[in-house]
mmCIF entry with sequence, helices, sheets and N, C-alpha, C, O atoms, coordinates in Angstrom:
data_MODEL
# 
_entry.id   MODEL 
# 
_entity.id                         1 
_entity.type                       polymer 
_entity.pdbx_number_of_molecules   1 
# 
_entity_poly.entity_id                      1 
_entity_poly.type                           'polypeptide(L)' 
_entity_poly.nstd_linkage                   no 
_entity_poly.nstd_monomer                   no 
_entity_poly.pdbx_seq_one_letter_code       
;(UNK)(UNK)(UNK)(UNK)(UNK)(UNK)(UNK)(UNK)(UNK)(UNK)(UNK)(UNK)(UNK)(UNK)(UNK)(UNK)
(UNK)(UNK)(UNK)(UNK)(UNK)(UNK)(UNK)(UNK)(UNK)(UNK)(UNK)(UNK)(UNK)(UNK)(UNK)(UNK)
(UNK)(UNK)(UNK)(UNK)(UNK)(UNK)(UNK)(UNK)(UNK)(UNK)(UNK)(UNK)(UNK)(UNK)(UNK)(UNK)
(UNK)(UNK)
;
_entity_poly.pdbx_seq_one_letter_code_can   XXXXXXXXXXXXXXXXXXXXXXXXXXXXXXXXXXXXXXXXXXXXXXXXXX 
_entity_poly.pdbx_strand_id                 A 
# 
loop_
_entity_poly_seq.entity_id 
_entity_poly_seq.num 
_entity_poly_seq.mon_id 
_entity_poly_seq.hetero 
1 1  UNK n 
1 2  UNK n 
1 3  UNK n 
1 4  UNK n 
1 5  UNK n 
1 6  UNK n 
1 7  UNK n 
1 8  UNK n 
1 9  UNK n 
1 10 UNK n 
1 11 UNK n 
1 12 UNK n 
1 13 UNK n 
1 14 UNK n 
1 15 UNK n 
1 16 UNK n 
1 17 UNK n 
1 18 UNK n 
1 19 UNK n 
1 20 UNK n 
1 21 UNK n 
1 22 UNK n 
1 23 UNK n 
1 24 UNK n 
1 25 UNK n 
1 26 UNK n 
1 27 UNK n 
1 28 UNK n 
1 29 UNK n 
1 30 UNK n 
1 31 UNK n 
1 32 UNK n 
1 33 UNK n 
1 34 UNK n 
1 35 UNK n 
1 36 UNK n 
1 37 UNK n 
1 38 UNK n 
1 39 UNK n 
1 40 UNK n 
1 41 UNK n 
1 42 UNK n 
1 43 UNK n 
1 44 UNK n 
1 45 UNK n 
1 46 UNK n 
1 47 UNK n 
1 48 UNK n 
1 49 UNK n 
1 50 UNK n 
# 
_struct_asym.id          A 
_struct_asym.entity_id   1 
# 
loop_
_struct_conf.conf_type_id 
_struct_conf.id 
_struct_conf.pdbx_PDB_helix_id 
_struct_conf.beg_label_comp_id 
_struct_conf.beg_label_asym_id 
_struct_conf.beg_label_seq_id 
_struct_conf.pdbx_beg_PDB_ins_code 
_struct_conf.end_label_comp_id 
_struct_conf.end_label_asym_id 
_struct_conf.end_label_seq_id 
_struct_conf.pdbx_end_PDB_ins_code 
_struct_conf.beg_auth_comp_id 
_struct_conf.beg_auth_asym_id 
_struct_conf.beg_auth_seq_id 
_struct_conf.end_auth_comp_id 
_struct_conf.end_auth_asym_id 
_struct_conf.end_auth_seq_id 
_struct_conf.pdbx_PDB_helix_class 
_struct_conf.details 
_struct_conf.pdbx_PDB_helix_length 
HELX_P HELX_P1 AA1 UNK A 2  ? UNK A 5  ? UNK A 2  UNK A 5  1 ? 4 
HELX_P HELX_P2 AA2 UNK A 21 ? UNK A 23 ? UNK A 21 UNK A 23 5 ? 3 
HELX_P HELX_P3 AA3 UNK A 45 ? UNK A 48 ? UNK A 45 UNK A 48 1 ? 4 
# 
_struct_conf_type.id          HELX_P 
_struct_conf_type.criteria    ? 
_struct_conf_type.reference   ? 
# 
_struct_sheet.id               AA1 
_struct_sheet.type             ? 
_struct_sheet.number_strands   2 
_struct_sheet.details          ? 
# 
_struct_sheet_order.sheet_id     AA1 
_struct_sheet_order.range_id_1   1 
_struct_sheet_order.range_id_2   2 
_struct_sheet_order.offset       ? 
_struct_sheet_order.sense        anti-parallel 
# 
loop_
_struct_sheet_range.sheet_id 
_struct_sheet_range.id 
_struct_sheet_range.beg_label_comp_id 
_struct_sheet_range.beg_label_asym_id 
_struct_sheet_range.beg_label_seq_id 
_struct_sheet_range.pdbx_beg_PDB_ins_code 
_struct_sheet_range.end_label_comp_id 
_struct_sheet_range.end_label_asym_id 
_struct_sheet_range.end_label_seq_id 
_struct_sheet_range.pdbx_end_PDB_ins_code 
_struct_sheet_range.beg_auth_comp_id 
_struct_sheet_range.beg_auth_asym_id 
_struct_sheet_range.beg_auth_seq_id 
_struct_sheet_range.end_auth_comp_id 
_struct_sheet_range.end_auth_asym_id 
_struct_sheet_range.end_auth_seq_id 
AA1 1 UNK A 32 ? UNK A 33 ? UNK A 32 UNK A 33 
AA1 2 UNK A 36 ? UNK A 37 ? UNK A 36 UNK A 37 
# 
loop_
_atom_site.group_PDB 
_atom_site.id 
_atom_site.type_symbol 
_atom_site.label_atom_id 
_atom_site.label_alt_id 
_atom_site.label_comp_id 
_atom_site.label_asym_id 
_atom_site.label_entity_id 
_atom_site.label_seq_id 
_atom_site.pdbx_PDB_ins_code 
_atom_site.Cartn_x 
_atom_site.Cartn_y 
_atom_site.Cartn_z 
_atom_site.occupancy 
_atom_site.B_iso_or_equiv 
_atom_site.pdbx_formal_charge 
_atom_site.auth_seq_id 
_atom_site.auth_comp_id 
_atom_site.auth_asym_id 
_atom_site.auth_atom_id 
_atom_site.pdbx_PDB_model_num 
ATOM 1   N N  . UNK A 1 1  ? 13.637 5.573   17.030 1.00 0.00 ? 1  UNK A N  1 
ATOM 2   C CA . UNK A 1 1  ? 14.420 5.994   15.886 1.00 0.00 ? 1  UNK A CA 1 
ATOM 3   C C  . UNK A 1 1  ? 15.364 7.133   16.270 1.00 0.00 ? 1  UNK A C  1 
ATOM 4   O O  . UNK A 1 1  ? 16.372 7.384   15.609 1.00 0.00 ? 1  UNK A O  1 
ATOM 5   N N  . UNK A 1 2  ? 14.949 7.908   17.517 1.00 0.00 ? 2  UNK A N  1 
ATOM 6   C CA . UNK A 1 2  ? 16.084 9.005   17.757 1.00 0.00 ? 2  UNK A CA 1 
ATOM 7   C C  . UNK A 1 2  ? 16.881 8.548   18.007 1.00 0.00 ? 2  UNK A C  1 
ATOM 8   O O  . UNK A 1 2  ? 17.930 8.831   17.427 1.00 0.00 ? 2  UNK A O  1 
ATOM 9   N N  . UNK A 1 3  ? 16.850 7.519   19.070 1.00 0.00 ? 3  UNK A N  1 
ATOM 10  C CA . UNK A 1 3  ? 18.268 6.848   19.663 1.00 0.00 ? 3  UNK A CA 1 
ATOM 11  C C  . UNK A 1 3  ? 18.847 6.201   18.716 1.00 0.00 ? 3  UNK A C  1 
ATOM 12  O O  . UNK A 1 3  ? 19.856 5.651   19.156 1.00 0.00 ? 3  UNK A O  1 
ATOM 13  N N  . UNK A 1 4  ? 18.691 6.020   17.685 1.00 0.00 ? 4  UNK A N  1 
ATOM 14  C CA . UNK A 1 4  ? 19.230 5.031   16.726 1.00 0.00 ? 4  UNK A CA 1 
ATOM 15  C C  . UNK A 1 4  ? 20.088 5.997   15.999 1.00 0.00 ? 4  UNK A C  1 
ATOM 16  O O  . UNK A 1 4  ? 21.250 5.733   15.690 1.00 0.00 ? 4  UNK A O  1 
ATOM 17  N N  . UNK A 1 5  ? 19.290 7.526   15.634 1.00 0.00 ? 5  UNK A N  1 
ATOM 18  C CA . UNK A 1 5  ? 19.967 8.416   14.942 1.00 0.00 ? 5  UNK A CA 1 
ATOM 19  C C  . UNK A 1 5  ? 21.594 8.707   15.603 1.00 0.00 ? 5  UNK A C  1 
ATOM 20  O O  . UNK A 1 5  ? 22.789 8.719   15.308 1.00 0.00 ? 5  UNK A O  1 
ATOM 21  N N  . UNK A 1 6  ? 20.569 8.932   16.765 1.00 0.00 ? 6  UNK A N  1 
ATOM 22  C CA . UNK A 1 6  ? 21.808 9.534   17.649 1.00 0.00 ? 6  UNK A CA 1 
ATOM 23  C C  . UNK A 1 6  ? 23.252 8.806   18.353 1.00 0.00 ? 6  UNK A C  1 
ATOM 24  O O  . UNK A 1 6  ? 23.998 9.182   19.257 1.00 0.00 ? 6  UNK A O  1 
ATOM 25  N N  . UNK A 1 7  ? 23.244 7.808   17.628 1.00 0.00 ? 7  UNK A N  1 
ATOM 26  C CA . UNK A 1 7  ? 24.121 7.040   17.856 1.00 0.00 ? 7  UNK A CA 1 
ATOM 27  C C  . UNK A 1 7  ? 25.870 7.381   17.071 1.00 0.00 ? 7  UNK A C  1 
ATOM 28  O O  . UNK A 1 7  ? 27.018 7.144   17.448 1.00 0.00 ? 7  UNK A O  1 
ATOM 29  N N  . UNK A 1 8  ? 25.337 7.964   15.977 1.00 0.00 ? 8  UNK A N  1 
ATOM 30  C CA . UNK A 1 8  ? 26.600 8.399   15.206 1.00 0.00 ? 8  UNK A CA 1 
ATOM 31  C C  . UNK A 1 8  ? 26.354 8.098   13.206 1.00 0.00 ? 8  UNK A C  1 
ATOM 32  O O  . UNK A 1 8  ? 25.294 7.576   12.859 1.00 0.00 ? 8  UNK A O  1 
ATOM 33  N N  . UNK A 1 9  ? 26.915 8.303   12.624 1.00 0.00 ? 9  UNK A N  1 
ATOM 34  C CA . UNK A 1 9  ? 27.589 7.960   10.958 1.00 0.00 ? 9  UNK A CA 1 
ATOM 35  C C  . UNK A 1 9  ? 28.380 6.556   10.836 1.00 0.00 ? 9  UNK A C  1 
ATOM 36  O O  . UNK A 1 9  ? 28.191 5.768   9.909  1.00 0.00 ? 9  UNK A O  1 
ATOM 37  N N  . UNK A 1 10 ? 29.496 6.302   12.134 1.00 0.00 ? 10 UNK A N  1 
ATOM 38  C CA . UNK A 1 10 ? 30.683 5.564   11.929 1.00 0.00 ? 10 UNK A CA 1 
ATOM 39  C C  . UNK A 1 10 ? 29.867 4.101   12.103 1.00 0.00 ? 10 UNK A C  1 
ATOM 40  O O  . UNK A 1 10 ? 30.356 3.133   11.520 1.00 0.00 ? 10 UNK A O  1 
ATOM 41  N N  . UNK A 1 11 ? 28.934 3.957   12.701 1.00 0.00 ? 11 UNK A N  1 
ATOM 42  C CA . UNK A 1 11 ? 28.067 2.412   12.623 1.00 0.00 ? 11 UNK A CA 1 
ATOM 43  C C  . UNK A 1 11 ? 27.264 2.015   11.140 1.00 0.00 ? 11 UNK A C  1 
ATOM 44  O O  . UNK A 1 11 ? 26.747 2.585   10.179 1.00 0.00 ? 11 UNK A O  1 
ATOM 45  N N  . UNK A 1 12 ? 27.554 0.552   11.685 1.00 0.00 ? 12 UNK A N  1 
ATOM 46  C CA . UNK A 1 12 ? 26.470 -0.039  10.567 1.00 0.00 ? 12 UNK A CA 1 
ATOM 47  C C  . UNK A 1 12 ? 25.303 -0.324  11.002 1.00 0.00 ? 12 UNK A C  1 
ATOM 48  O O  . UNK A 1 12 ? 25.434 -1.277  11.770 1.00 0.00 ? 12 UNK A O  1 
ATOM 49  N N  . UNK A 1 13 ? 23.992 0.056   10.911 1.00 0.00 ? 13 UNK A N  1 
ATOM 50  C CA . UNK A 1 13 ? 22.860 -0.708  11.976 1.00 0.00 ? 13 UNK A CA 1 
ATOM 51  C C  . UNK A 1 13 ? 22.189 -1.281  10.586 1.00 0.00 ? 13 UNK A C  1 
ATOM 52  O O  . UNK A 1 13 ? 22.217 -0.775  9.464  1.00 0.00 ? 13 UNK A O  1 
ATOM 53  N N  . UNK A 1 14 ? 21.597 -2.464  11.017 1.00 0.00 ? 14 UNK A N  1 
ATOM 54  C CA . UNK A 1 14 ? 20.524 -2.827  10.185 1.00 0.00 ? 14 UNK A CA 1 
ATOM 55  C C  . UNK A 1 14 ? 19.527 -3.754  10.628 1.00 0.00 ? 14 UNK A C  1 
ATOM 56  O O  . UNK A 1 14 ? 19.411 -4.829  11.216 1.00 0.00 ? 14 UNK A O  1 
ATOM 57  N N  . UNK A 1 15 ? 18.482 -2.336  9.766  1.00 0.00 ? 15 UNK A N  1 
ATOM 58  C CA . UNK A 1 15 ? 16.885 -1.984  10.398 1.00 0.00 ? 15 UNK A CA 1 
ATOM 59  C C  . UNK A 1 15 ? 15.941 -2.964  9.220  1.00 0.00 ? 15 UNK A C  1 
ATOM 60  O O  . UNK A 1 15 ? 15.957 -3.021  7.990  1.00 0.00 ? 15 UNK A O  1 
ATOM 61  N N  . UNK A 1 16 ? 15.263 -3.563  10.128 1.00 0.00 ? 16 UNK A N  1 
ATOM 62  C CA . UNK A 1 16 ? 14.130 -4.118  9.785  1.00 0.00 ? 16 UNK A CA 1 
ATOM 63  C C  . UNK A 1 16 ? 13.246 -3.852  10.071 1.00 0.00 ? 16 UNK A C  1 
ATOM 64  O O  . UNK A 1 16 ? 12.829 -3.770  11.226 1.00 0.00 ? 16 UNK A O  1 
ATOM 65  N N  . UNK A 1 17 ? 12.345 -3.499  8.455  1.00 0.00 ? 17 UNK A N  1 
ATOM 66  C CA . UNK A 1 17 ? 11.297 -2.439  8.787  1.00 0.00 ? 17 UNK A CA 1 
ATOM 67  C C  . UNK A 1 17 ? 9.815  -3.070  8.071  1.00 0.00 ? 17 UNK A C  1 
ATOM 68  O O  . UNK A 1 17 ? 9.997  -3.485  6.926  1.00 0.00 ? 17 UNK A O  1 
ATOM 69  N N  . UNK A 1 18 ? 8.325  -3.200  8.613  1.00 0.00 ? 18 UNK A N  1 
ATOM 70  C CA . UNK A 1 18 ? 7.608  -3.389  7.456  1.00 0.00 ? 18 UNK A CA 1 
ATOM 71  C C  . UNK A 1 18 ? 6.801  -1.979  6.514  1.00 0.00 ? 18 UNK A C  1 
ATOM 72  O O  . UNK A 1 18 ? 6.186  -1.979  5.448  1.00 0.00 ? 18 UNK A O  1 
ATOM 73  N N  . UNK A 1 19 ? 7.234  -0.613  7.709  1.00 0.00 ? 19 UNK A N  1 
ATOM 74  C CA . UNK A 1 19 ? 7.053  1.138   7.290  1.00 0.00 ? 19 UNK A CA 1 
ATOM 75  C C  . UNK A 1 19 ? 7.801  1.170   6.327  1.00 0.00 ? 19 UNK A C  1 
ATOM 76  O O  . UNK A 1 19 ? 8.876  0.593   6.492  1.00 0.00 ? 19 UNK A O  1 
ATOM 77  N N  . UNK A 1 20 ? 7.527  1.903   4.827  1.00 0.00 ? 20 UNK A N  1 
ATOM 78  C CA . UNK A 1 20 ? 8.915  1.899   4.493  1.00 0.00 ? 20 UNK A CA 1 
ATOM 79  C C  . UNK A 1 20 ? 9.471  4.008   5.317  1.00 0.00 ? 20 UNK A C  1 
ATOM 80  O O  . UNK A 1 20 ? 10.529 4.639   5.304  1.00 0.00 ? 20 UNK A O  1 
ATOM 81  N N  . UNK A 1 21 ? 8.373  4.249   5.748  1.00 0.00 ? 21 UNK A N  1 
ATOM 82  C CA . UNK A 1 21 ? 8.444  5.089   6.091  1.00 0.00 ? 21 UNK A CA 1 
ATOM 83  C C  . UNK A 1 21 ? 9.709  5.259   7.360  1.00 0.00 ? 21 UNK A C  1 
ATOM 84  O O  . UNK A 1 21 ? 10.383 6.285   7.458  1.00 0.00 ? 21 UNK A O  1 
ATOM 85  N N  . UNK A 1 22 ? 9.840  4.281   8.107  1.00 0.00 ? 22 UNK A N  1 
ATOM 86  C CA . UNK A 1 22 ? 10.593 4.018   8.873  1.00 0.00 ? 22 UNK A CA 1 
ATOM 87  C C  . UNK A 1 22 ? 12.171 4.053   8.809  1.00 0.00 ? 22 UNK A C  1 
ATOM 88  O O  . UNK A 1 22 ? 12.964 4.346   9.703  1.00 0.00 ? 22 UNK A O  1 
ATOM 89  N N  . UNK A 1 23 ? 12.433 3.630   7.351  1.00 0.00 ? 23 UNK A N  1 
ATOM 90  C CA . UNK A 1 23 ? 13.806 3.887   6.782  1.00 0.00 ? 23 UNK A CA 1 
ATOM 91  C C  . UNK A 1 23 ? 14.377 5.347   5.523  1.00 0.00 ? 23 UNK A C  1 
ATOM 92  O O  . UNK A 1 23 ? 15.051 5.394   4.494  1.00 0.00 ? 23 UNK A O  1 
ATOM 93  N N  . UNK A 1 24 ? 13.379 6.661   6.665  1.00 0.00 ? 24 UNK A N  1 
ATOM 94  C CA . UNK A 1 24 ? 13.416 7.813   5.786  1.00 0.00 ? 24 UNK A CA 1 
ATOM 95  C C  . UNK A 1 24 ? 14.951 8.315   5.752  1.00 0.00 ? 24 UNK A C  1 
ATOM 96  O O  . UNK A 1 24 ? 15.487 8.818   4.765  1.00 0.00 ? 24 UNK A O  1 
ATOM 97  N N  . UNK A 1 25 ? 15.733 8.026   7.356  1.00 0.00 ? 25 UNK A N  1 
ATOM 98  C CA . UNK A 1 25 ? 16.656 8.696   7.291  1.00 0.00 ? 25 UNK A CA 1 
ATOM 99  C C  . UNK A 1 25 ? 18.230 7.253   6.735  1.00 0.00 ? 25 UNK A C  1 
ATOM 100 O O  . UNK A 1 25 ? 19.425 7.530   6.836  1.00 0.00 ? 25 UNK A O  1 
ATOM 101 N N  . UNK A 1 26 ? 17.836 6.241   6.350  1.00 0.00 ? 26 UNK A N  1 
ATOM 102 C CA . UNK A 1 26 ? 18.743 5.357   6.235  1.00 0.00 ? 26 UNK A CA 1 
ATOM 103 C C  . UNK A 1 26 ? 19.466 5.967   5.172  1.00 0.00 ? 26 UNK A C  1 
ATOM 104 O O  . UNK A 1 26 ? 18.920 6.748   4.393  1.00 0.00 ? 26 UNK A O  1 
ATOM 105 N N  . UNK A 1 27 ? 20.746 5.629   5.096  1.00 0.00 ? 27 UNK A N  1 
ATOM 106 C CA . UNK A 1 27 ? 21.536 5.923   3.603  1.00 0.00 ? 27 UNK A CA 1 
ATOM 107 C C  . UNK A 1 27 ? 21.294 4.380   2.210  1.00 0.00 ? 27 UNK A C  1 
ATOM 108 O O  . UNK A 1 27 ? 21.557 4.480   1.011  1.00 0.00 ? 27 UNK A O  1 
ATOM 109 N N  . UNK A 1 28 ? 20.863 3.396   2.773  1.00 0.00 ? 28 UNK A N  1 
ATOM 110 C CA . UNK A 1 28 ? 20.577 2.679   1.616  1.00 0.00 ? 28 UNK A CA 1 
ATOM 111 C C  . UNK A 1 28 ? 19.605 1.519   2.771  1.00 0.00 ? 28 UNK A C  1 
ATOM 112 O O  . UNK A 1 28 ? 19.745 1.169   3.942  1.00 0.00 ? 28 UNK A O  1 
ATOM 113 N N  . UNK A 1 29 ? 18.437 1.164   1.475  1.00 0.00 ? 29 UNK A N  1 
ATOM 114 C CA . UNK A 1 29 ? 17.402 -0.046  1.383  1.00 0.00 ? 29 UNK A CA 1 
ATOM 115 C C  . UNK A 1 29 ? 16.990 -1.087  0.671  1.00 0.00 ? 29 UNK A C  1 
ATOM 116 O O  . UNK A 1 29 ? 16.505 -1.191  -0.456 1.00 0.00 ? 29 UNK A O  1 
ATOM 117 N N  . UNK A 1 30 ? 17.221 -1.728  1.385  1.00 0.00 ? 30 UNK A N  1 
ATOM 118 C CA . UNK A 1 30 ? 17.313 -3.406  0.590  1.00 0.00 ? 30 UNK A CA 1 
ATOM 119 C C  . UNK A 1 30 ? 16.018 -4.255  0.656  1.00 0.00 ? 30 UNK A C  1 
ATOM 120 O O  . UNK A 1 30 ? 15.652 -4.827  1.683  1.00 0.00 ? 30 UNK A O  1 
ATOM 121 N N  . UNK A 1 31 ? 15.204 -4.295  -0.791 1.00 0.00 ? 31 UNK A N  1 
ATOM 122 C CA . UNK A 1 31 ? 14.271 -4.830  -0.229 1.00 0.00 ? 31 UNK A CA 1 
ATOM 123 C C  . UNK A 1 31 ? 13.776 -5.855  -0.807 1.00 0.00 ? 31 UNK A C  1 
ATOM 124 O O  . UNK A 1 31 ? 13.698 -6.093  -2.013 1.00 0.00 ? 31 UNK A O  1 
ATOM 125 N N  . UNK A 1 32 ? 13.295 -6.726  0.463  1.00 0.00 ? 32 UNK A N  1 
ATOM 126 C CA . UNK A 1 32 ? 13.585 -8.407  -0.047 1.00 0.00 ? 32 UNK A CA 1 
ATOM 127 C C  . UNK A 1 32 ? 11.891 -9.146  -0.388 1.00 0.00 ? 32 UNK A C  1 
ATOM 128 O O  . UNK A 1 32 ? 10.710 -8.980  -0.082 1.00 0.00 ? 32 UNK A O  1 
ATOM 129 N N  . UNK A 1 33 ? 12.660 -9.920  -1.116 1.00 0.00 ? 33 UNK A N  1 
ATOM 130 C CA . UNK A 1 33 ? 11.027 -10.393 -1.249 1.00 0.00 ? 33 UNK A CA 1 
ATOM 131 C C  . UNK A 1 33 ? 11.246 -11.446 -1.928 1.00 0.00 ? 33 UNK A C  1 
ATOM 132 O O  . UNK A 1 33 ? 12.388 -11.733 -2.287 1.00 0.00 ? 33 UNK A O  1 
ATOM 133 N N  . UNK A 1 34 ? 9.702  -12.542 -2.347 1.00 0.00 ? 34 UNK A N  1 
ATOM 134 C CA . UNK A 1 34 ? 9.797  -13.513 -3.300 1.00 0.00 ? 34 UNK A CA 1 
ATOM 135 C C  . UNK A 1 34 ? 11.210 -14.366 -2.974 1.00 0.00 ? 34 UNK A C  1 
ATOM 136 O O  . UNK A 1 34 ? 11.851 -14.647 -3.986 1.00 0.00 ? 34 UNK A O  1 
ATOM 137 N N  . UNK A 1 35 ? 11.677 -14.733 -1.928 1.00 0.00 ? 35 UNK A N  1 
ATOM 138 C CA . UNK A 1 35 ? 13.049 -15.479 -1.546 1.00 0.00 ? 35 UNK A CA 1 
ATOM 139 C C  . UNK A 1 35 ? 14.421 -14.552 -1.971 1.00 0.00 ? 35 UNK A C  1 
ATOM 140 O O  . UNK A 1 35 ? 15.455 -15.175 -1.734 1.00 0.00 ? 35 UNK A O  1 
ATOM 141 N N  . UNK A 1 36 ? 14.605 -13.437 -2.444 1.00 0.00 ? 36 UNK A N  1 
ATOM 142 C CA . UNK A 1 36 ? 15.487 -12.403 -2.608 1.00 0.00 ? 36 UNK A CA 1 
ATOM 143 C C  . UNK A 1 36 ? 15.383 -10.848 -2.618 1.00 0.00 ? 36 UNK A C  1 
ATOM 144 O O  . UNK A 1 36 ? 14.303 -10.271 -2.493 1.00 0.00 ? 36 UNK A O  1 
ATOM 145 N N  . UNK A 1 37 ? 15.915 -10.561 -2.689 1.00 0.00 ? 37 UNK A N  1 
ATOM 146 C CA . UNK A 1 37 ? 16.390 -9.147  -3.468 1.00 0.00 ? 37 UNK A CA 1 
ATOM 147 C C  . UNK A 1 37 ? 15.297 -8.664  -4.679 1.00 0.00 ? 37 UNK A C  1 
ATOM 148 O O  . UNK A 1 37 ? 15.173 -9.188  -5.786 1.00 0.00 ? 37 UNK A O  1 
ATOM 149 N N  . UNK A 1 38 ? 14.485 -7.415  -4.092 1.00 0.00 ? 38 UNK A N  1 
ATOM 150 C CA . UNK A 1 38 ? 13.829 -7.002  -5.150 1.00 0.00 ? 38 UNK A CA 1 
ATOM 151 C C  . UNK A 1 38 ? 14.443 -6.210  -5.172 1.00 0.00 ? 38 UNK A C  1 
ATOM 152 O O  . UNK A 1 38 ? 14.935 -6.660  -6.207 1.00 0.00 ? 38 UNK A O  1 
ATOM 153 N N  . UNK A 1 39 ? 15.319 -4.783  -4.926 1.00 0.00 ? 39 UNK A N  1 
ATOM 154 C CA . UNK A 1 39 ? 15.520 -3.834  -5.287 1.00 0.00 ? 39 UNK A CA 1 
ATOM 155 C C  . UNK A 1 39 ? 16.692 -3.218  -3.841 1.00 0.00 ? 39 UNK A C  1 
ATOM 156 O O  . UNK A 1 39 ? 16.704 -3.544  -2.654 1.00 0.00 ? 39 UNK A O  1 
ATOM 157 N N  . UNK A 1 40 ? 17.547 -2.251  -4.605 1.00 0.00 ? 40 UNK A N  1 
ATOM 158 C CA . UNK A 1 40 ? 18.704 -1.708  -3.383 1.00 0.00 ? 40 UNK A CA 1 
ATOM 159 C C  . UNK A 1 40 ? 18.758 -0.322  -4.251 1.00 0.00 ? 40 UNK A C  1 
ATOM 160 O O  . UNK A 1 40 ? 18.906 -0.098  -5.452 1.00 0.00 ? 40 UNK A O  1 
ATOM 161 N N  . UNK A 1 41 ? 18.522 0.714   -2.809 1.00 0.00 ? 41 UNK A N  1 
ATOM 162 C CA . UNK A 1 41 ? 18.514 1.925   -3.206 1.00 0.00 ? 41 UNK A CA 1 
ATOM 163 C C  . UNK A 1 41 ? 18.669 2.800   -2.463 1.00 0.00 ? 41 UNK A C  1 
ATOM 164 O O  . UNK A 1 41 ? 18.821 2.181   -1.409 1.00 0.00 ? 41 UNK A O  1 
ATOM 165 N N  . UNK A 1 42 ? 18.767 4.127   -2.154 1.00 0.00 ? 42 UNK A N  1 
ATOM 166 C CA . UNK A 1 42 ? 18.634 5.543   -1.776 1.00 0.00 ? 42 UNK A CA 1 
ATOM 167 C C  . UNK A 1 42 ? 16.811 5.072   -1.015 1.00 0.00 ? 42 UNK A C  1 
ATOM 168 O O  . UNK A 1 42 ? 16.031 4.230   -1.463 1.00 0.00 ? 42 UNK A O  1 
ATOM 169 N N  . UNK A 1 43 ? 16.640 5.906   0.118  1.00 0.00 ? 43 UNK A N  1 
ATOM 170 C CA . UNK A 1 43 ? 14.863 5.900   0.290  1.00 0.00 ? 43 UNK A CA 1 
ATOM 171 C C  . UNK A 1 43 ? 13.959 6.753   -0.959 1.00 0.00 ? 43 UNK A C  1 
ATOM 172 O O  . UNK A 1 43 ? 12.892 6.436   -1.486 1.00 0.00 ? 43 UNK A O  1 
ATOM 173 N N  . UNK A 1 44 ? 14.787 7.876   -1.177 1.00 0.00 ? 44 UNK A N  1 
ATOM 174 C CA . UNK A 1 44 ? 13.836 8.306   -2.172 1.00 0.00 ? 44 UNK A CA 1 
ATOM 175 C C  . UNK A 1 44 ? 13.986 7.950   -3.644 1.00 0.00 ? 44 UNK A C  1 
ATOM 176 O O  . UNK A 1 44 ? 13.354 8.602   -4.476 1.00 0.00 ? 44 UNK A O  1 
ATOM 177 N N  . UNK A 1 45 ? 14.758 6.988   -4.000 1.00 0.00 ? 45 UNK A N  1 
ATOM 178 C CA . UNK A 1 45 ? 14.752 6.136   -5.212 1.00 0.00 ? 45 UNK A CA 1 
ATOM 179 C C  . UNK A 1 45 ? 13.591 5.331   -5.114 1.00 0.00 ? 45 UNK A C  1 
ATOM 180 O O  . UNK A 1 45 ? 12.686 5.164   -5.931 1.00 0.00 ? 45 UNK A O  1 
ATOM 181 N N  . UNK A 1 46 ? 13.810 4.731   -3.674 1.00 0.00 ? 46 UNK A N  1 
ATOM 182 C CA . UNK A 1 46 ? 12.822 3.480   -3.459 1.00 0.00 ? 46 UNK A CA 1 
ATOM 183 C C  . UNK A 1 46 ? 11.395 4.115   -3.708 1.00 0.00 ? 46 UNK A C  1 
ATOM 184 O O  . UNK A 1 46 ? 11.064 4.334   -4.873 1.00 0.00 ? 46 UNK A O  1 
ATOM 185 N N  . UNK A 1 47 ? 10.683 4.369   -2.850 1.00 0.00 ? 47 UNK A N  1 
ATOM 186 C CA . UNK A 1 47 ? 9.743  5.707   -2.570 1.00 0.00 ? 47 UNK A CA 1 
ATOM 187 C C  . UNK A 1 47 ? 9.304  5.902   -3.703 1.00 0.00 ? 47 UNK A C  1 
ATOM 188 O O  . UNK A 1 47 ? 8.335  5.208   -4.010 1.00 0.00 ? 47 UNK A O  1 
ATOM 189 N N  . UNK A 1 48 ? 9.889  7.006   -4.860 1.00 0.00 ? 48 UNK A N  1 
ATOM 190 C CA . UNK A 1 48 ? 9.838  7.294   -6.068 1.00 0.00 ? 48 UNK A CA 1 
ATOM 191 C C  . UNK A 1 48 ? 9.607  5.886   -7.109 1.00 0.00 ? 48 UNK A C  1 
ATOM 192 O O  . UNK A 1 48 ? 9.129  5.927   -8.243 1.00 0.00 ? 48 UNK A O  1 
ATOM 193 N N  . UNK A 1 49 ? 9.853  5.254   -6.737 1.00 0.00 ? 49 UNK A N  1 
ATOM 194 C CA . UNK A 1 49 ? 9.616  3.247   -7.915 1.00 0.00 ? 49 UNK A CA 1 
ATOM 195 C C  . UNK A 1 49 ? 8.328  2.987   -7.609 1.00 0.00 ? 49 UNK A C  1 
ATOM 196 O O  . UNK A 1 49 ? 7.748  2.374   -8.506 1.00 0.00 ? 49 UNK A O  1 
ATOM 197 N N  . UNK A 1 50 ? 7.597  3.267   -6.546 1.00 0.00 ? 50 UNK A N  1 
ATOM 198 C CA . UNK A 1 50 ? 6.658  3.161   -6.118 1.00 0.00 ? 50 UNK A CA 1 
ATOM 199 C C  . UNK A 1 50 ? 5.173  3.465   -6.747 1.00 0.00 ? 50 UNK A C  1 
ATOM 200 O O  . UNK A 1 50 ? 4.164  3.272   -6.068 1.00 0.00 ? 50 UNK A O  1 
# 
């Protein structure tokens, strides 16, 4: 995850995670389920629904 940090702002990466702990520092989380989209958010939106 450092190297990932440390890569820059100007990228798009996208992380597949089953932690949600793992996507603390992401700017948005998409999380899928049941064949779609349960929910798209901030981590501590997500986190906080919880």
């Amino acid at each position: 995850m450092e190297a990932i940090q440390s890569l820059g702002h100007e990228l798009t990466i996208l992380i597949i995670a089953h932690r949600l702990t793992t996507l603390k520092n992401c700017t948005q989380v998409v999380e899928l389920g049941d064949g779609g989209i349960k929910r798209i958010g901030a981590y501590g939106d997500i986190v906080a629904a919880l």
